[in-house]
Structures are given as C-alpha cells and as structure tokens.
Backbone and ligand atoms as CSV (ligand in chain L), in Angstrom:
chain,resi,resn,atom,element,x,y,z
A,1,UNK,N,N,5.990,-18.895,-14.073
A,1,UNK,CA,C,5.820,-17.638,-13.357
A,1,UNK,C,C,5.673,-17.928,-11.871
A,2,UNK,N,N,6.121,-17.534,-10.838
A,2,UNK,CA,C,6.204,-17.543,-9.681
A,2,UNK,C,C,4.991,-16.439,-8.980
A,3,UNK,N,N,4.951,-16.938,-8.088
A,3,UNK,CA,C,3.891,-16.193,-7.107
A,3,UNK,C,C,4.449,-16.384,-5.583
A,4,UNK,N,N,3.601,-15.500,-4.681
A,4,UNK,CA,C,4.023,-15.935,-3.619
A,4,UNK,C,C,2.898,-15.184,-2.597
A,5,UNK,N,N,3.042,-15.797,-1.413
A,5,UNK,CA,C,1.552,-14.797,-0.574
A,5,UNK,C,C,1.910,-13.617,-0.077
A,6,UNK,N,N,1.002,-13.012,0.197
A,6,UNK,CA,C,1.297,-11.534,1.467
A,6,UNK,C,C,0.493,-11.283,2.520
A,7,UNK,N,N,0.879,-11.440,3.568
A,7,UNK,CA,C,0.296,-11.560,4.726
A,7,UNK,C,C,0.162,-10.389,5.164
A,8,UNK,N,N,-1.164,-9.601,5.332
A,8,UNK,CA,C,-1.150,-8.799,6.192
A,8,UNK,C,C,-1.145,-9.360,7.723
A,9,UNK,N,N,0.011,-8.330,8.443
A,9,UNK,CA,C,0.007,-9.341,9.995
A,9,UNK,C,C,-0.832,-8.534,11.020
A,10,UNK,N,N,-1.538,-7.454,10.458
A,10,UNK,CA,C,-2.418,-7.124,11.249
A,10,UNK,C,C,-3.706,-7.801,11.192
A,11,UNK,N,N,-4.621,-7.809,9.699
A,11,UNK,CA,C,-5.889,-8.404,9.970
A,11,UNK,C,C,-5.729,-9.906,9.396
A,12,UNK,N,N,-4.539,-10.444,9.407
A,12,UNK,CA,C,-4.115,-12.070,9.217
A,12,UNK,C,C,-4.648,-12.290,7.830
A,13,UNK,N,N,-5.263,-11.737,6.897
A,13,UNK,CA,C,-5.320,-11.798,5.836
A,13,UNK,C,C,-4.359,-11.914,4.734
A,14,UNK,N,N,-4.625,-13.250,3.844
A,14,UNK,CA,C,-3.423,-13.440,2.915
A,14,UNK,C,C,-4.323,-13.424,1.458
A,15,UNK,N,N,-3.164,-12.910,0.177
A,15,UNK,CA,C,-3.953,-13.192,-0.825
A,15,UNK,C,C,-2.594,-13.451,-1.678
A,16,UNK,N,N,-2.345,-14.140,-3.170
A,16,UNK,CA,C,-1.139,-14.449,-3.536
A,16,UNK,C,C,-1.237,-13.317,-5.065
A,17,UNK,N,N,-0.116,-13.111,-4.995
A,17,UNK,CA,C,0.359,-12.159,-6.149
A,17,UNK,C,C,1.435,-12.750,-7.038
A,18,UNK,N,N,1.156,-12.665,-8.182
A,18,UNK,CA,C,2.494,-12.843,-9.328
A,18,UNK,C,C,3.513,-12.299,-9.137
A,19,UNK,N,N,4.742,-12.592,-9.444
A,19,UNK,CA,C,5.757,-11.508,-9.209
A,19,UNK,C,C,5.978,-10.454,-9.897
A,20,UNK,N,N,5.259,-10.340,-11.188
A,20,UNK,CA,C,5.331,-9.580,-12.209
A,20,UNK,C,C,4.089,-8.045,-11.840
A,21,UNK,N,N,2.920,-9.102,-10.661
A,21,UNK,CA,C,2.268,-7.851,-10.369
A,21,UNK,C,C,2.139,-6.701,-9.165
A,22,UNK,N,N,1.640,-5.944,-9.332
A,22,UNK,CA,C,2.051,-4.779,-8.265
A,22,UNK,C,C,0.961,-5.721,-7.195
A,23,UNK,N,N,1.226,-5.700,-6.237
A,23,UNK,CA,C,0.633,-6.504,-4.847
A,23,UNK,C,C,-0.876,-5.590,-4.512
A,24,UNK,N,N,-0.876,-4.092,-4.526
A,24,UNK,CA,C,-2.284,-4.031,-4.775
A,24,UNK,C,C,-3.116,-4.236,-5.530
A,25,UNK,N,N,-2.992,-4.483,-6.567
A,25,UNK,CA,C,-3.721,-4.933,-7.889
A,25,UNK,C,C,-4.111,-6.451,-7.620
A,26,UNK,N,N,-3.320,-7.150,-7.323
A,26,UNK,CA,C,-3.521,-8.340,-6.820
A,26,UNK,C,C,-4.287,-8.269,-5.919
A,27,UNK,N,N,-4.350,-7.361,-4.721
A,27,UNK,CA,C,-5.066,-7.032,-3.663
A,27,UNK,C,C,-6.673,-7.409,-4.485
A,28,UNK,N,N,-6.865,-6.521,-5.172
A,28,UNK,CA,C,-8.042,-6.229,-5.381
A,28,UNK,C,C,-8.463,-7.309,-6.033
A,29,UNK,N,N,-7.746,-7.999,-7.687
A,29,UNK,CA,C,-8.302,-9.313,-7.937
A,29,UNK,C,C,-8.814,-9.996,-7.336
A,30,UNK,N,N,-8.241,-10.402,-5.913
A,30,UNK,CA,C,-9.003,-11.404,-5.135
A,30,UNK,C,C,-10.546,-11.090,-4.323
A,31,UNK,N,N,-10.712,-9.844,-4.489
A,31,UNK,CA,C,-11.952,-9.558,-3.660
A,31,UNK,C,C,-11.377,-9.468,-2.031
A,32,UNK,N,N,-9.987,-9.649,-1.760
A,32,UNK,CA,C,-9.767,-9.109,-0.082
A,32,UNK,C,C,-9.249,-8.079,-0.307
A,33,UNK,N,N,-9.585,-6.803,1.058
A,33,UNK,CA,C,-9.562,-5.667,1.472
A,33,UNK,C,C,-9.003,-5.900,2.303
A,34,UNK,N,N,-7.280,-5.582,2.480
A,34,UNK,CA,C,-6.803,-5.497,3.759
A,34,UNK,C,C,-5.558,-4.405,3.568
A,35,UNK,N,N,-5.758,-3.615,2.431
A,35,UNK,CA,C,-4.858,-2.317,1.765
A,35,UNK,C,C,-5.777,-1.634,1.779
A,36,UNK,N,N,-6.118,-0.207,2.137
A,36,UNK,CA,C,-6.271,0.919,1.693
A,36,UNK,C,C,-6.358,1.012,0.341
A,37,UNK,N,N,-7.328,1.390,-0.529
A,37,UNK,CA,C,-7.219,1.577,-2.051
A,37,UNK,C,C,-7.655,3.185,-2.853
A,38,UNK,N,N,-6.439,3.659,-3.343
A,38,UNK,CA,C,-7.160,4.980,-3.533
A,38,UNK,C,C,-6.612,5.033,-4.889
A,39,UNK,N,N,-5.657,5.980,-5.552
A,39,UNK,CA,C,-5.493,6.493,-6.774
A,39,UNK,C,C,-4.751,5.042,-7.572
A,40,UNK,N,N,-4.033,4.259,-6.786
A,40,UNK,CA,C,-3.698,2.971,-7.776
A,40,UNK,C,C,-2.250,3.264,-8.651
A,41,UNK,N,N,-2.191,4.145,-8.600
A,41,UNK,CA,C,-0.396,4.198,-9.470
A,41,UNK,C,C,0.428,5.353,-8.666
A,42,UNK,N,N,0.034,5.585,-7.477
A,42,UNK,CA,C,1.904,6.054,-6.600
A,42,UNK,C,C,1.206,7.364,-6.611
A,43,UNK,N,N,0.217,7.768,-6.586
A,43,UNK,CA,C,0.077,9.790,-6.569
A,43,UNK,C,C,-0.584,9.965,-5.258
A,44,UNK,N,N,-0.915,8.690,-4.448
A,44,UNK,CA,C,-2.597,9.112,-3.393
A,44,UNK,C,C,-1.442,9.099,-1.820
A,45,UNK,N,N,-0.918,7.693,-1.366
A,45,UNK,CA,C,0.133,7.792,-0.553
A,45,UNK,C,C,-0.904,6.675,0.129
A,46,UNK,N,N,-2.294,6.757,-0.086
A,46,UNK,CA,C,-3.283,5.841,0.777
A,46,UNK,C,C,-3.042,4.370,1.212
A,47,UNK,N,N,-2.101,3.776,-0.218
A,47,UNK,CA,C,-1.774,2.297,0.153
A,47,UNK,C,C,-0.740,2.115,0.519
A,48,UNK,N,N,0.234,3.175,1.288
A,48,UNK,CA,C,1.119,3.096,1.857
A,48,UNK,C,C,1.502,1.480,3.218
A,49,UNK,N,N,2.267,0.871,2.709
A,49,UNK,CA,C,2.205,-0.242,3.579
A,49,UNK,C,C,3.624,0.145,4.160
A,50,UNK,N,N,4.266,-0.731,5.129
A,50,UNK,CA,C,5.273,-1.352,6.273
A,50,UNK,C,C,5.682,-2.999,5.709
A,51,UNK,N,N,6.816,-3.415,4.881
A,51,UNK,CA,C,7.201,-4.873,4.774
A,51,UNK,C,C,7.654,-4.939,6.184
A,52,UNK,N,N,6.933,-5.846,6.675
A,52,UNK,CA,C,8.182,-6.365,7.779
A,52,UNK,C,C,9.143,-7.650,7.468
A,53,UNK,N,N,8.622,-8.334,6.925
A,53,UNK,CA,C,9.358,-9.587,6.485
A,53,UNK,C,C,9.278,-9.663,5.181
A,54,UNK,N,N,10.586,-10.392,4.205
A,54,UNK,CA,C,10.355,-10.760,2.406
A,54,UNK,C,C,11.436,-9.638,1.978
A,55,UNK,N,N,11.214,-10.014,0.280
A,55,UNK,CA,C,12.054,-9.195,-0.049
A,55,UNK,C,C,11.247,-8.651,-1.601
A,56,UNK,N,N,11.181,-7.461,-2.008
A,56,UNK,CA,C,10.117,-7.171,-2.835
A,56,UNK,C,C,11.166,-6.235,-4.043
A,57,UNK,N,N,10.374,-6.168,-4.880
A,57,UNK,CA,C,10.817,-5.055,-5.839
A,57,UNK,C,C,10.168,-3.940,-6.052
A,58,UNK,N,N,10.805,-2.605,-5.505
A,58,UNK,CA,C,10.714,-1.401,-5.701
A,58,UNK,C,C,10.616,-1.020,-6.450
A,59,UNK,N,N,9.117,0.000,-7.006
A,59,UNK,CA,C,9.266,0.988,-8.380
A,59,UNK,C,C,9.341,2.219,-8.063
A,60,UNK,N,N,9.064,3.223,-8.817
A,60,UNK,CA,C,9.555,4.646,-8.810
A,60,UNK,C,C,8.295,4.989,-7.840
A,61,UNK,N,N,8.241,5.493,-6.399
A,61,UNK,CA,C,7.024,6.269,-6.060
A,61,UNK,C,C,8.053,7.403,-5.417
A,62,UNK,N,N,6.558,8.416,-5.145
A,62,UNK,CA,C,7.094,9.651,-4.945
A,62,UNK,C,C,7.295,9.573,-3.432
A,63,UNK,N,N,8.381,10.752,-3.172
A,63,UNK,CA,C,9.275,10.569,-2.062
A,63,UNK,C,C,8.021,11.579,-0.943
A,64,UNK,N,N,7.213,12.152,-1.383
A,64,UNK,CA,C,6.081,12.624,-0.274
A,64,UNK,C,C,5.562,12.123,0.059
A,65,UNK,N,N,5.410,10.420,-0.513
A,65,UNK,CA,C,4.576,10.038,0.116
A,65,UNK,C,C,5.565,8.789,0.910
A,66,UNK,N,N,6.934,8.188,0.538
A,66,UNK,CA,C,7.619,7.311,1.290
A,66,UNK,C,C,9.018,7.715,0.667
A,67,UNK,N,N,9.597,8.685,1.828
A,67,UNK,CA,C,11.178,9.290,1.858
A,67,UNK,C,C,12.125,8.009,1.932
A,68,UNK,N,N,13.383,8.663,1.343
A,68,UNK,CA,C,14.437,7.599,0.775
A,68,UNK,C,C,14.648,6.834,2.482
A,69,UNK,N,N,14.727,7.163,3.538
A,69,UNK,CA,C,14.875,6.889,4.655
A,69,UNK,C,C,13.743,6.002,5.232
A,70,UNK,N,N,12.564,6.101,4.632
A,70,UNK,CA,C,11.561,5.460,5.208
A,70,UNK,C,C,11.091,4.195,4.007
A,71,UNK,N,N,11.833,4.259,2.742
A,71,UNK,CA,C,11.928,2.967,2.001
A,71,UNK,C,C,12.979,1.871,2.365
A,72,UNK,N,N,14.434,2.792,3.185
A,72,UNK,CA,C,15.204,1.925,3.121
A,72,UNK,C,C,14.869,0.993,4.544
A,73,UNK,N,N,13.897,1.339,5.007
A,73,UNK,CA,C,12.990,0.832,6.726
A,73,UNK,C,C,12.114,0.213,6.249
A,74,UNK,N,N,11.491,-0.560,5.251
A,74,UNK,CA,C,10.764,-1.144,5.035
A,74,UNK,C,C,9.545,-0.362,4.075
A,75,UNK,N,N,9.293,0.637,4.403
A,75,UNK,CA,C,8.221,1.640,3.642
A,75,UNK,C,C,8.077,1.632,2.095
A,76,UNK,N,N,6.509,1.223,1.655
A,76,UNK,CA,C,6.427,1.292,0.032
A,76,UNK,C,C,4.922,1.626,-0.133
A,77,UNK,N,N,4.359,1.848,-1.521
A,77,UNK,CA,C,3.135,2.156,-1.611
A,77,UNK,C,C,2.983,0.729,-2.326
A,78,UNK,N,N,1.651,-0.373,-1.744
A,78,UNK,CA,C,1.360,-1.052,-2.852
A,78,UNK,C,C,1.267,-0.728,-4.135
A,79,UNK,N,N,1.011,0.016,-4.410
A,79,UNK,CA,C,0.475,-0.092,-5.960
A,79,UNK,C,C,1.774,-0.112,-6.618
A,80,UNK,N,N,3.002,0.038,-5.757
A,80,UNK,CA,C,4.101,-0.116,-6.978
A,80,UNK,C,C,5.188,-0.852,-6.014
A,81,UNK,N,N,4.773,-1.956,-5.569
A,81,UNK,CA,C,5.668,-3.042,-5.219
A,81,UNK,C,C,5.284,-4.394,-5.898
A,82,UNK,N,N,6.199,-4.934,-6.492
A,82,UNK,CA,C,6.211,-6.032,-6.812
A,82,UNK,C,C,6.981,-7.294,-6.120
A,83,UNK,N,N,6.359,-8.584,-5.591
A,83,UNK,CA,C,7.067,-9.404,-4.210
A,83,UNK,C,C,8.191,-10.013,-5.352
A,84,UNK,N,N,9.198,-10.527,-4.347
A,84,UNK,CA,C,9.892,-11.099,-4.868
A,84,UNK,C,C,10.414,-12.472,-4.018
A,85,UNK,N,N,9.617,-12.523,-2.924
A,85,UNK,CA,C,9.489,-13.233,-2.057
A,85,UNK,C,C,7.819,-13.168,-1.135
A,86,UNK,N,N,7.696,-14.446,-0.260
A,86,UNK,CA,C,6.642,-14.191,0.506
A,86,UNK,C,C,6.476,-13.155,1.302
A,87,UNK,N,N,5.787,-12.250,1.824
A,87,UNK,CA,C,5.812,-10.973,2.229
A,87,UNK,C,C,4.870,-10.520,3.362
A,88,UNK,N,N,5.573,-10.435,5.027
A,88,UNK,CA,C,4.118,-9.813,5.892
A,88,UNK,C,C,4.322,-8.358,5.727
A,89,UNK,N,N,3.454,-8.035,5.636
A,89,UNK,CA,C,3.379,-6.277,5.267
A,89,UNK,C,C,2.011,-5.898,6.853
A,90,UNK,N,N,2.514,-4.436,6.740
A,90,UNK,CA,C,0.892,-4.197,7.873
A,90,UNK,C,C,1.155,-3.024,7.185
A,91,UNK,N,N,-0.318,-2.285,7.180
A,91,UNK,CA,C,-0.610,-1.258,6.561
A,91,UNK,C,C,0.157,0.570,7.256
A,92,UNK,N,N,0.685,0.933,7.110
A,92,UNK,CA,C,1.104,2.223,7.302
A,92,UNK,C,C,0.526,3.696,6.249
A,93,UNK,N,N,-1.078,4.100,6.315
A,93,UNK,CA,C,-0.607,5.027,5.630
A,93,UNK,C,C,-0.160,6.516,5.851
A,94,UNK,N,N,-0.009,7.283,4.840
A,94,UNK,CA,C,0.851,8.574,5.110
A,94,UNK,C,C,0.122,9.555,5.960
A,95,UNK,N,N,0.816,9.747,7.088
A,95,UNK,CA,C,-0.336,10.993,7.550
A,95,UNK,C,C,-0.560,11.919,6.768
A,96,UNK,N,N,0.239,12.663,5.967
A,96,UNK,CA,C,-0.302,13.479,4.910
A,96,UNK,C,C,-1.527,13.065,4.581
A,97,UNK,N,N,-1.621,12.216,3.637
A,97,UNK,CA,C,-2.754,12.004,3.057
A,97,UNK,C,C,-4.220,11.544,3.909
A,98,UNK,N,N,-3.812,11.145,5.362
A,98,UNK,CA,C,-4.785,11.282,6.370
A,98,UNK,C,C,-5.538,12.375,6.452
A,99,UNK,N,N,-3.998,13.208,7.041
A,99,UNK,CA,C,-5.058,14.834,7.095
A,99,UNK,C,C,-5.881,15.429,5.884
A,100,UNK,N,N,-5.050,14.737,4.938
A,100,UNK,CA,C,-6.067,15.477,3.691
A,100,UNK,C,C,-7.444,15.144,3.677
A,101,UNK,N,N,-7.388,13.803,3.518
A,101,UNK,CA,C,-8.893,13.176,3.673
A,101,UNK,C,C,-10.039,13.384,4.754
A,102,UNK,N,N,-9.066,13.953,6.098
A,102,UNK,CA,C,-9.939,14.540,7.205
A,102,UNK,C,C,-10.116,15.966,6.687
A,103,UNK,N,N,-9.472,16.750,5.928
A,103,UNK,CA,C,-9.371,18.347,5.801
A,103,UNK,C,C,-10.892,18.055,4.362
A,104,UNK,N,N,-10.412,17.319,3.978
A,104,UNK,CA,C,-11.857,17.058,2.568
A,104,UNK,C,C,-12.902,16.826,3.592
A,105,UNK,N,N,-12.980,15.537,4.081
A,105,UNK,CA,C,-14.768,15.038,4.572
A,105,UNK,C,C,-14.705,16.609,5.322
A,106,UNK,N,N,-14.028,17.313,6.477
A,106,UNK,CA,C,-14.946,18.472,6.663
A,106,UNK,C,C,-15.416,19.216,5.960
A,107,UNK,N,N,-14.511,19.744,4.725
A,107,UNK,CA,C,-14.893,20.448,3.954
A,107,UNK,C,C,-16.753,20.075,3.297
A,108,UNK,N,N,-16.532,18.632,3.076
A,108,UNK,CA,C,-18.130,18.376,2.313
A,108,UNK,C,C,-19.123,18.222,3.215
A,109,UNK,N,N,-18.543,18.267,4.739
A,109,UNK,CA,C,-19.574,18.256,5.917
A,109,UNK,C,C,-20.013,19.613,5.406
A,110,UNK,N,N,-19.110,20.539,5.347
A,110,UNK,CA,C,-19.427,22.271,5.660
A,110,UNK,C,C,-20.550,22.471,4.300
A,111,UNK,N,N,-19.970,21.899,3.338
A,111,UNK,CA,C,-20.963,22.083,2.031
A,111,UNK,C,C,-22.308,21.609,1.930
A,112,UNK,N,N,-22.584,20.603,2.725
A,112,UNK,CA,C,-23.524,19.634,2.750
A,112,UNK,C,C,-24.763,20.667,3.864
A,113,UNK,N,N,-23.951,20.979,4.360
A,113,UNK,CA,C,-24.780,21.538,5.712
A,113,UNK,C,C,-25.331,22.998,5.180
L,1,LIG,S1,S,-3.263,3.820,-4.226
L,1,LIG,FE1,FE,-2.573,5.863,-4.394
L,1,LIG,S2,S,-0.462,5.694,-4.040
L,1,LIG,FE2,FE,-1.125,3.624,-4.048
C-alpha cells in the first residue's frame, strides 16, 4: 500500500495518508490540525482545500460547495480526496459556509443574550 505526505504550505505542516484514505481522515488520525474539520463526508464545504502541487483522486462532492470550474483549478473538499501523489494543499474554505457560521454564532450571541 502506498502512502505519501501532504503539506500544508501555509502552516508547513505535514502528515502522511494512505492512498486508499480520504486525506482528512488521515488529517485527524495523526492528531495535526491544519484542515478545518466539520461534517466529514462532502455536506459542510468547511474542509474545503486548494492542491497546489500532486496529483489526487477525486470523489463525488457537491458542486456548492467546489464548482466544476473551481475543481478543474485545483479545488476539493478533504474529506473526499484521496492522494495519489505527494500533495501541497493550503486551506481554501467556502465562503458560503463562512457566512453561515458567522450568520449561526450571531444568531446564538442573540439567544444567549
Ligand atoms: S468536512 Fe464537511 S465537507 Fe468536508
């Protein structure tokens, strides 16, 4: 079975993944945080990364959260890439799901208060 690393080239953090596994999952085995981690199978948009370098295998994620135009640019959600090579990735996630998460914490500010 082959493996190979993934470099985040923003916080220089590397951790190695199987090829068989989705690269956030691997993320997390190792105990490094350098992905965003939210719903884990393609619905949240949170672990939205940027490959810049490598060559990986694509699974089915939804196009709201990375359009056919912005996969064929490098754009994928960890949780459903599998490397197929060594890989620098930097994190990109979806503004959608930004604003959501800013439109929630106010919301539980407003509730809280
Ligand atoms: S963690 Fe939700 S889409 Fe990857």
């Amino acid at each position: 079975m082959r493996q190979f690393n993934i470099t985040n080239k923003t916080s220089k953090q590397s951790f190695v993944c199987r090829e068989e596994d989705y690269i956030l999952h691997a993320m997390l085995r190792t105990g490094i945080a350098c992905i965003p981690v939210g719903c884990g199978g393609g619905g949240c948009g949170v672990c939205r990364i940027n490959i810049i370098s490598g060559k990986a295998d694509f699974g089915r994620m939804s196009k709201v959260h990375v359009t056919d135009e912005q996969l064929n640019n490098g754009y994928a959600l960890a949780c459903r890439v599998k490397p197929k090579s060594d890989l620098v990735i930097e994190c990109a996630p979806n503004s959608k799901s930004s604003q959501q998460r800013a439109d929630l914490t106010k919301q539980l500010n407003e509730v809280s208060q």
